[in-house]
C-alpha positions in Angstrom: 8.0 -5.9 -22.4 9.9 -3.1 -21.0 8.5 -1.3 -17.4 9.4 1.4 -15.9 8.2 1.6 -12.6 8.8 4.4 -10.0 9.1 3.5 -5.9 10.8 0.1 -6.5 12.1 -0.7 -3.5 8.9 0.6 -1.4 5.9 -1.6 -0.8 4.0 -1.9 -3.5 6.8 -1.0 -6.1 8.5 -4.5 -5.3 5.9 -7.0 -5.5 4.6 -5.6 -8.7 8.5 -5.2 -9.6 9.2 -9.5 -8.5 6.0 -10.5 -10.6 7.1 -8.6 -13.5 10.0 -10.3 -13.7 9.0 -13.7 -12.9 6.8 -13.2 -16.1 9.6 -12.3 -18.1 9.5 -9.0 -17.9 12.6 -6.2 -18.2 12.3 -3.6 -15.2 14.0 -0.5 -14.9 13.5 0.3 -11.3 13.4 3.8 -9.8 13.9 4.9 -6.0 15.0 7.6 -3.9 15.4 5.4 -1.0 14.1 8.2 1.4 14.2 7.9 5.4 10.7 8.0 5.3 10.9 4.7 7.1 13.4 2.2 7.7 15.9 2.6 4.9 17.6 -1.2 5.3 13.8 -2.5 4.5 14.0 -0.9 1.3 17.7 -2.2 1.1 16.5 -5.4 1.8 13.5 -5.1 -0.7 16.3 -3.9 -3.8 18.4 -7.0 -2.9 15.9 -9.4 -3.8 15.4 -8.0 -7.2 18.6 -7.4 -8.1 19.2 -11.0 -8.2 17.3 -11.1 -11.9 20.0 -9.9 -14.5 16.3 -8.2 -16.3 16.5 -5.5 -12.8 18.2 -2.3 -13.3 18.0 -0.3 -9.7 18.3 3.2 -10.5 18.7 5.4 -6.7 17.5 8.9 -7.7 14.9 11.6 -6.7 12.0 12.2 -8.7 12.2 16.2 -7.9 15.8 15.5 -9.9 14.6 16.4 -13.4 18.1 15.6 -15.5 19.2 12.4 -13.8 15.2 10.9 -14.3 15.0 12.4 -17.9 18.4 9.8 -18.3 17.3 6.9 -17.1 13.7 7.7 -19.2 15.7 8.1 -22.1 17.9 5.1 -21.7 14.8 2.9 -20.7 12.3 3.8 -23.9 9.8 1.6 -21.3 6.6 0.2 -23.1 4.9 0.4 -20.2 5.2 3.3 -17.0 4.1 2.4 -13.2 4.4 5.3 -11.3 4.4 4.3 -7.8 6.6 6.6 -5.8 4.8 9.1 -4.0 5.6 10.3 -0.2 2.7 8.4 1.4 0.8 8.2 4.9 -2.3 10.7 5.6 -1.2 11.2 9.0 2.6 12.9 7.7 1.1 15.0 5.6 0.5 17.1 8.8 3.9 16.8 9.8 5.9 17.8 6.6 3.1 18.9 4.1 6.4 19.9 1.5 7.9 16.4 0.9 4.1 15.8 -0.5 4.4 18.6 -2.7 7.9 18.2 -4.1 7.6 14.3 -4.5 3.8 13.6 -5.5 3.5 16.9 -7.6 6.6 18.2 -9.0 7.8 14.3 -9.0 4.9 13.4 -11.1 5.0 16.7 -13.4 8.7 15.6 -14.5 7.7 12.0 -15.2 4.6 14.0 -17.7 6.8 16.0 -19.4 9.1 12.8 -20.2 6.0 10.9 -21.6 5.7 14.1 -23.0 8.0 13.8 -24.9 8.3 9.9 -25.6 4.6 8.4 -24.7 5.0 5.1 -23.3 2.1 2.3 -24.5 0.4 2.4 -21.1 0.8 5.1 -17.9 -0.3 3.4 -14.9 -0.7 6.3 -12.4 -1.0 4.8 -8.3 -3.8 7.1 -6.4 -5.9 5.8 -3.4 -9.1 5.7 -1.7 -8.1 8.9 0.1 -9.2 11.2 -2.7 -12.5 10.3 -2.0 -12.1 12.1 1.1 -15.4 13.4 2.8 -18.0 11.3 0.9 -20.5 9.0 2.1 -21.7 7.4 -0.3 -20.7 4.0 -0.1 -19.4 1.8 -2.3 -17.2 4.5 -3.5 -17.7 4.4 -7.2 -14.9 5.2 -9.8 -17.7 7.7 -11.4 -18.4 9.6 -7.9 -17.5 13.0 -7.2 -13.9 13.0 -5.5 -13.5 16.9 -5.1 -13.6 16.9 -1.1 -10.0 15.7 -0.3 -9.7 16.4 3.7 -6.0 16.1 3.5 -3.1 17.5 1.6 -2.0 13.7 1.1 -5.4 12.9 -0.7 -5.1 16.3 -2.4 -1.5 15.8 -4.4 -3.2 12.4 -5.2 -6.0 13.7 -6.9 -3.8 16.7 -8.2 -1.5 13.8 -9.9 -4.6 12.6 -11.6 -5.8 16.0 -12.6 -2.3 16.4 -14.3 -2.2 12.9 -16.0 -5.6 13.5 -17.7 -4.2 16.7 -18.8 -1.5 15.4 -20.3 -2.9 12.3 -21.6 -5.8 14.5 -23.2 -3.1 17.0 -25.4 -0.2 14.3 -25.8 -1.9 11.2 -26.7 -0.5 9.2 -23.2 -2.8 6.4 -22.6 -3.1 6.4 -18.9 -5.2 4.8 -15.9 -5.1 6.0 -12.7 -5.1 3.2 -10.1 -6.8 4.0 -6.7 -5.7 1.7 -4.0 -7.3 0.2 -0.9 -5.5 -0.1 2.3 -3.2 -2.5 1.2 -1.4 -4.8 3.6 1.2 -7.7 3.2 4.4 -8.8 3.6 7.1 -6.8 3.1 5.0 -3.9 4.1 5.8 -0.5 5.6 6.6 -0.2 9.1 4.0 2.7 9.4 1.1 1.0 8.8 -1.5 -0.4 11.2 -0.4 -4.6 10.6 3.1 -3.6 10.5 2.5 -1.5 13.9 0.0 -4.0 15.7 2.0 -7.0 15.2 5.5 -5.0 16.3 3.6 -4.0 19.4 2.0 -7.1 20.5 4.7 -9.6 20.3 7.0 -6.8 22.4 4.4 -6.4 24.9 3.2 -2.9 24.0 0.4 -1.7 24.0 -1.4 -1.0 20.6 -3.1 2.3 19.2 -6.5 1.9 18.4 -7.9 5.0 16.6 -11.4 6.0 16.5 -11.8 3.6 19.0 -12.1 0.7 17.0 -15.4 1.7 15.7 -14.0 1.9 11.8 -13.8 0.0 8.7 -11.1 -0.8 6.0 -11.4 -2.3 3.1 -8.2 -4.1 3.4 -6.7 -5.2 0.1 -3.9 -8.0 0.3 -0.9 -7.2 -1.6 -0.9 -10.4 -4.3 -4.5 -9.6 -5.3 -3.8 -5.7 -5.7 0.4 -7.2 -8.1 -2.5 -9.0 -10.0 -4.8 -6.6 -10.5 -2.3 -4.2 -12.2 -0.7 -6.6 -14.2 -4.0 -7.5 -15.8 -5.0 -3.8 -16.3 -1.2 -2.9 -17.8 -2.8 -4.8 -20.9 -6.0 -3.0 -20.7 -5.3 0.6 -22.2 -7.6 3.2 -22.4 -8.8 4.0 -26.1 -9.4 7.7 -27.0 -12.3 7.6 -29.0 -14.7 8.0 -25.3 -15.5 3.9 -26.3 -16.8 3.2 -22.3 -17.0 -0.4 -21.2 -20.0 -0.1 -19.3 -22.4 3.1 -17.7 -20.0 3.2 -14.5 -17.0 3.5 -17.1 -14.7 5.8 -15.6 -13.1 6.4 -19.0 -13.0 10.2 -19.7 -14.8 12.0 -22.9 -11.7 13.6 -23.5 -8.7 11.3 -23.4 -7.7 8.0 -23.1 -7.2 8.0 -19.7 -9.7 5.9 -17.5 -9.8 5.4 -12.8 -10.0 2.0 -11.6 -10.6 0.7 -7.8 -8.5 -1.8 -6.8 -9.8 -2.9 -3.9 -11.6 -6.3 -2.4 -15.4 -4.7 -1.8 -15.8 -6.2 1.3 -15.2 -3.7 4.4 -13.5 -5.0 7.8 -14.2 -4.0 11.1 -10.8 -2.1 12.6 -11.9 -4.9 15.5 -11.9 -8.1 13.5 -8.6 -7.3 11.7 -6.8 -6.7 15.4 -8.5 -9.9 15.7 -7.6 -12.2 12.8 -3.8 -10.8 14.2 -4.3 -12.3 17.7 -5.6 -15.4 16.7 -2.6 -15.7 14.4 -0.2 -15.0 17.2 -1.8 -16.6 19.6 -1.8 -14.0 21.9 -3.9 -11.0 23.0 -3.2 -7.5 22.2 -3.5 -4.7 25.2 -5.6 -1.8 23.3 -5.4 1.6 23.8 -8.3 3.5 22.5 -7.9 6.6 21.1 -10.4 9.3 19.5 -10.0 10.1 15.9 -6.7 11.4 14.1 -7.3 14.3 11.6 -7.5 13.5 8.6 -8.6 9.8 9.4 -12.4 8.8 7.8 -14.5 5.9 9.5 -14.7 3.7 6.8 -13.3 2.9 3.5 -15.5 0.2 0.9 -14.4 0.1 -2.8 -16.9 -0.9 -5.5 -14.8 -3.9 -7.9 -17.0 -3.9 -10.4 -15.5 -1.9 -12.6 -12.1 -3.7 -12.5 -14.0 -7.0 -12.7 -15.4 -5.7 -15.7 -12.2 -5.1 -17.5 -9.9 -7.8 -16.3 -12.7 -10.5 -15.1 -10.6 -10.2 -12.1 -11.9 -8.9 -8.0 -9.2 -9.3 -4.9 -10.2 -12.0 -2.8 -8.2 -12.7 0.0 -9.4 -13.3 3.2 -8.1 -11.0 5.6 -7.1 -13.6 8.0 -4.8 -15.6 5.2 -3.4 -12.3 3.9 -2.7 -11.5 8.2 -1.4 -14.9 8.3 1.4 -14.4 5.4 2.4 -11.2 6.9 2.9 -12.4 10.7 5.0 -15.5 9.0 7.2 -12.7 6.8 8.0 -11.0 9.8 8.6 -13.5 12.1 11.2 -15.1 9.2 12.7 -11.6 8.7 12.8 -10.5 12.6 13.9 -13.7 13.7 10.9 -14.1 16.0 
């Protein structure tokens, strides 16, 4: 089949983008290869799949309306992943306007293509942030998800607003994906692993926030590539046909939310943890108080995606720490 996935060369963008192509698959990649982070990562990321002759890279903005209406055009993709976003809940404070022009007016572009020429499937990446200030836990696909306490949580939710909108008047089968803290190799430099692993084997200190006393729900990066791939082949029907009671699918289009997370919670303290044992060596930790923005815990409810694909993440977090420390000790040299 044909993909087109947006955000190719970030994280999350090229795993899903290697599997697909190890399947078979023909992948028309999109990136804006922002500064973000580390731009040679991403580089480095693009090199790897550029090696299948089914890759096309193509280095563009989102925000840049002719050049992505092109490569749509040129791609007629059976399938859409939209993964490019401007992520990180803690940025959003910093430059609240790249989260506007790249997760709203990004997005809006990409809907008026499928506008235009509907693809057999939208996948549509969100995350556990738009749950924002609930406490109900497991979060459930069918909660409420209207207290976002940051603007990074709010374009999310915004993006799936939008999607059901369009899906609802122009017949786009969609399902909006909502991640869990995912962690792996190849991962951002940002992010807590990438952070406490840098830190610890250069003898710095490591930032613990909320000291220690939170919980992820930390979703390894091969169980989250499998999850979509299973649900690319589940599309939403129109015709309001749920699966189940907790069906997410919506009354009014065929556009359905889906968890992907593992359901199983991890102390902040046992993941910094699972890392040192890995090293072999003990992290100094700084404790701090609470970022804005930041919520104590995170705990997804699988049931929903077990229902449709017979598939739950199950990685233990201490193999999924183990890959990454061996990534970036083959890529750093350490």
């Amino acid at each position: 089949m044909r993909f087109l996935i947006t955000g190719t060369s970030g994280f999350i963008g090229f795993h899903l983008a290697q599997r697909l192509l190890q399947d078979g698959h023909e992948v028309q990649g999109v990136d804006g290869m922002t500064p973000y982070y580390d731009v040679e990562l991403k580089k480095r990321r693009q090199s790897e799949l550029v090696k299948s002759n089914r890759f096309t890279a193509h280095t563009l903005m989102l925000e840049d309306e002719a050049r992505l209406s092109s490569v749509y055009m040129d791609a007629k993709p059976d399938i859409v992943v939209h993964l490019a976003a401007q992520a990180g809940v803690r940025y959003s404070l910093e430059n609240p306007r790249a989260y506007v022009d790249s997760n709203l007016v990004g997005t809006f572009n990409l809907l008026e293509l499928m506008r235009k020429v509907p693809p057999q499937h939208f996948l549509l990446a969100s995350t556990s942030s738009v749950y924002g200030a609930n406490e109900k836990m497991p979060f459930v696909e069918t909660d409420r998800a209207d207290f976002p306490i940051t603007l990074y949580a709010a374009t999310k939710k915004a993006g799936e607003l939008m999607a059901h909108g369009y899906s609802h008047l122009f017949h786009i089968p969609t399902t909006a994906l909502r991640f869990f803290t995912v962690y792996g190799p190849w991962g951002r430099p940002d992010m807590a692993l990438f952070k406490f692993v840098d830190a610890i084997l250069n003898d710095r200190s490591i930032e613990v926030y909320g000291e220690g006393k939170m919980s992820r729900d930390f979703t390894y990066i091969g169980d989250l590539v499998e999850a979509i791939v299973r649900l690319a082949a589940v599309v939403p029907l129109p015709d309001g046909s749920a699966q189940s009671d907790d069906d997410s699918l919506s009354p009014a289009a065929a556009f359905r939310v889906v968890n992907i997370g593992r359901g199983k919670p991890v102390p902040l303290l046992d993941f910094i943890a699972a890392i040192e044992i890995k090293l072999g060596k003990q992290a100094s930790r700084k404790l701090l108080p609470m970022q804005p923005g930041d919520v104590t815990d995170t705990f997804a409810s699988a049931d929903l995606l077990e229902k449709l694909t017979g598939y739950r993440p199950s990685t233990p977090v201490e193999a999924g720490v183990g890959t990454f420390v061996d990534w970036y000790r083959a890529y750093f040299g350490r």
